[in-house]
C-alpha positions as a Markdown table, in Angstrom:
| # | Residue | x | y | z |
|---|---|---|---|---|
| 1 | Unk | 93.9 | -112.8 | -92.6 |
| 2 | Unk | 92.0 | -112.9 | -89.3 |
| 3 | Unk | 93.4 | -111.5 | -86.0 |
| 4 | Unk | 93.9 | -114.8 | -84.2 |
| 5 | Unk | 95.6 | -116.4 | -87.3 |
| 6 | Unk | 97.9 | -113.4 | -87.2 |
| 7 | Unk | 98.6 | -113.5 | -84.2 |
| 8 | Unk | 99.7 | -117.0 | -84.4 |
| 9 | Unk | 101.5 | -116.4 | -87.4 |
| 10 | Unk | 104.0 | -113.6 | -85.2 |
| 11 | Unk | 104.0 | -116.0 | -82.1 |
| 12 | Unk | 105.3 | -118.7 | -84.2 |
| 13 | Unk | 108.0 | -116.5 | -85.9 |
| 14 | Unk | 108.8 | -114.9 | -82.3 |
| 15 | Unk | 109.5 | -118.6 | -81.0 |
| 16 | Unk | 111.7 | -119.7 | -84.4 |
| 17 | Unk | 113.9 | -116.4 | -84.1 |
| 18 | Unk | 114.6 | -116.5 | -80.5 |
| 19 | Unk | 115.5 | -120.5 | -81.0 |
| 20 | Unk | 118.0 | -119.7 | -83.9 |
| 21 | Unk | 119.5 | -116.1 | -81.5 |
| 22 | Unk | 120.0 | -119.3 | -78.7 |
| 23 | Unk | 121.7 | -121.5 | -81.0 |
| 24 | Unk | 124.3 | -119.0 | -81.9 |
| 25 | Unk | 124.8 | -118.1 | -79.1 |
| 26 | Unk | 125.6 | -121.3 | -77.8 |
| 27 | Unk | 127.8 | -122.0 | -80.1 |
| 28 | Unk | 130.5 | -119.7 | -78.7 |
| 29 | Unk | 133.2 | -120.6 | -77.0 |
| 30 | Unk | 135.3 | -119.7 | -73.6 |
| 31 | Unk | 138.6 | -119.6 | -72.4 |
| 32 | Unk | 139.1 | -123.0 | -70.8 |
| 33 | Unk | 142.3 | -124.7 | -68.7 |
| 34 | Unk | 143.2 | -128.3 | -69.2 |
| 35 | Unk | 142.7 | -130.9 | -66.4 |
| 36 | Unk | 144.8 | -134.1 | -66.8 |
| 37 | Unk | 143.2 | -136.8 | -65.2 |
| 38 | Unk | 144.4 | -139.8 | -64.6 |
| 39 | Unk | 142.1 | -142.7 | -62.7 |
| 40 | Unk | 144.6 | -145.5 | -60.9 |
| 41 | Unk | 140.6 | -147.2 | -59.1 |
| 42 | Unk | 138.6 | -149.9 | -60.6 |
| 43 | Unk | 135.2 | -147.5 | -59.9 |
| 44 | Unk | 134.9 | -144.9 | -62.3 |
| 45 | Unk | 134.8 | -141.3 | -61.3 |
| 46 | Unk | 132.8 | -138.2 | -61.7 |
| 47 | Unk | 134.9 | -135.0 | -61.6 |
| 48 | Unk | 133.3 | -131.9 | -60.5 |
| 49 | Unk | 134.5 | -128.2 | -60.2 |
| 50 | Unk | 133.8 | -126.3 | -57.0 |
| 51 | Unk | 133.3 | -122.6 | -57.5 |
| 52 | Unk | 133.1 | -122.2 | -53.9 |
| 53 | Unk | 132.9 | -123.8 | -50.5 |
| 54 | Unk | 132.2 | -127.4 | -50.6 |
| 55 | Unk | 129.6 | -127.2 | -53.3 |
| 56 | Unk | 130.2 | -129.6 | -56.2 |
| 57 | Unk | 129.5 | -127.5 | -59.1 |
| 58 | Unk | 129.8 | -128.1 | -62.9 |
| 59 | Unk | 130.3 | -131.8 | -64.2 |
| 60 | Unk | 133.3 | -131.9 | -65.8 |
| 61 | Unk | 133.0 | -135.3 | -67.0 |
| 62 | Unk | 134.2 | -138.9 | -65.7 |
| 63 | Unk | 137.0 | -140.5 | -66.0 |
| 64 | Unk | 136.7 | -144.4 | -65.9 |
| 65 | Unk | 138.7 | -147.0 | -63.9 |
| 66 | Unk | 142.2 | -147.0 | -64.7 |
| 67 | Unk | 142.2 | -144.8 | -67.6 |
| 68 | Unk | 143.4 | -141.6 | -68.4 |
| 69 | Unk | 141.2 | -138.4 | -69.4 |
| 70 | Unk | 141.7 | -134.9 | -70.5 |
| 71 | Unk | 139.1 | -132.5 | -69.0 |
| 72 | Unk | 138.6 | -128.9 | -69.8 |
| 73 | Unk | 137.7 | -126.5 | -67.7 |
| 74 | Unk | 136.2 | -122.9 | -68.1 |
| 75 | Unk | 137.9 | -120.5 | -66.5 |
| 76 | Unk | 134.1 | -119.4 | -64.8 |
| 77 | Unk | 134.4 | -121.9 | -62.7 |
| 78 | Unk | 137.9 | -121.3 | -61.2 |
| 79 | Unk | 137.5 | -120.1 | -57.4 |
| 80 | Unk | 138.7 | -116.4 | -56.8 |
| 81 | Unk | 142.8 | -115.8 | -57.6 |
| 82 | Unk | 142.7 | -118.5 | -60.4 |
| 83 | Unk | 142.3 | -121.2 | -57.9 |
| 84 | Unk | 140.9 | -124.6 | -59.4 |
| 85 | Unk | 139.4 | -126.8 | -56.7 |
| 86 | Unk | 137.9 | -130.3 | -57.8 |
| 87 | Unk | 135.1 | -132.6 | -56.6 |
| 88 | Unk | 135.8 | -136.4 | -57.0 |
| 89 | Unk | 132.8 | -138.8 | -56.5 |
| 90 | Unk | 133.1 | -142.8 | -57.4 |
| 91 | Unk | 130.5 | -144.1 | -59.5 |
| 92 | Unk | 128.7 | -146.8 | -57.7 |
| 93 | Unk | 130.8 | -146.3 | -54.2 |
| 94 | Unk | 129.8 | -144.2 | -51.3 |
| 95 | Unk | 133.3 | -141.8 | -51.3 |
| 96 | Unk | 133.7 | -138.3 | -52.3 |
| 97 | Unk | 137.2 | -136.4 | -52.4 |
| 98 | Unk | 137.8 | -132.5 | -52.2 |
| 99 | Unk | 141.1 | -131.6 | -53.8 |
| 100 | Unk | 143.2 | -129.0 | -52.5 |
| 101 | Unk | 143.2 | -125.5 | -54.0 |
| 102 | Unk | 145.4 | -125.3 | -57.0 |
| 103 | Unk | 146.6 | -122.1 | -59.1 |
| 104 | Unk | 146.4 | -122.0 | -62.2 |
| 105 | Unk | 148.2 | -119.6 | -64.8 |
| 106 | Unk | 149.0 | -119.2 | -68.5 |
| 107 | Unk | 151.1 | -122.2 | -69.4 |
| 108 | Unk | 149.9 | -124.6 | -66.8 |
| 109 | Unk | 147.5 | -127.5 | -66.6 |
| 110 | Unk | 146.3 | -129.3 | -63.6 |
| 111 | Unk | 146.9 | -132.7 | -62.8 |
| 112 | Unk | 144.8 | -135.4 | -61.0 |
| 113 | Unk | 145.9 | -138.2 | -59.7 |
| 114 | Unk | 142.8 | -140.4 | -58.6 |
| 115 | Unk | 143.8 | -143.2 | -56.2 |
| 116 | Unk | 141.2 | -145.8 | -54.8 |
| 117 | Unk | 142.3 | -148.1 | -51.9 |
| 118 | Unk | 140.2 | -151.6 | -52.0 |
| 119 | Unk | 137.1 | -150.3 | -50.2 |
| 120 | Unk | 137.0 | -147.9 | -52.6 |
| 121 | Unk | 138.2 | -144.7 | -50.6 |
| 122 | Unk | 140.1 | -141.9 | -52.8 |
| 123 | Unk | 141.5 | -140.3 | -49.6 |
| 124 | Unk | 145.4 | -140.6 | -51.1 |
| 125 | Unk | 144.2 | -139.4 | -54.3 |
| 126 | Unk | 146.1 | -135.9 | -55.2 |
| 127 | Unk | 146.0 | -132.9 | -57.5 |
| 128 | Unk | 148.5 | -130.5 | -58.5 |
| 129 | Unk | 149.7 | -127.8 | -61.4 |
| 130 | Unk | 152.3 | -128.3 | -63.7 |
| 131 | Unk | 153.8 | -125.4 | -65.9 |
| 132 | Unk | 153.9 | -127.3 | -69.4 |
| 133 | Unk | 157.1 | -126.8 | -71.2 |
| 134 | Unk | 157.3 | -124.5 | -74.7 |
């Protein structure tokens, strides 16, 4: 076997390893808290979390108009003192909505209450915890 077919022979197996070492690790999971969503608008919404200051960070998902959706959220992007803070944005409007700071704890999920006046503005929207019964 030459040097350069070698040599292609180990890059090769390098790049198949490292892909299946990715895959498993991707495949794990993390501890997550449950965000009840519940969209009362015609627009549908994209839900972000905020990890800090007014930076919309991960996607948590979207929620369309005047449905209901469960959203998970890892606890990585909770804000310092297991404090969840969410990023609302209409889809197809021009308003964004910053939720207020809400702890979360073992046995509690967050709920979001997404409310859209007719020009589309979420400004009454509201989110809160709730500790779910056992």
């Amino acid at each position: 076997m030459s040097r350069r077919t070698a040599l292609l022979f180990l890059a090769g197996s390098l790049a198949g390893s490292t892909g299946c070492v990715s895959k498993a690790l991707s495949g794990t999971s993390q501890p997550t808290v449950l965000l009840l969503a519940n969209n009362r608008g015609f627009y549908d919404v994209n839900v972000y979390a905020v990890r800090s200051g007014s930076t919309a960070g991960r996607r948590l998902g979207t929620v369309t108009g005047n449905a209901t959706a469960t959203l998970k959220v890892p606890v990585s992007e909770l804000q310092a003192g297991n404090m969840l803070v969410v990023l609302v944005r209409s889809v197809g409007g021009r308003y964004t909505w910053y939720s207020p700071a809400v702890q979360m704890g073992s046995g509690t999920v967050a709920r979001l209450d997404v409310v859209q006046t007719a020009n589309g503005s979420l400004g009454q929207s509201q989110m809160y915890s709730q500790v779910v019964p056992q």
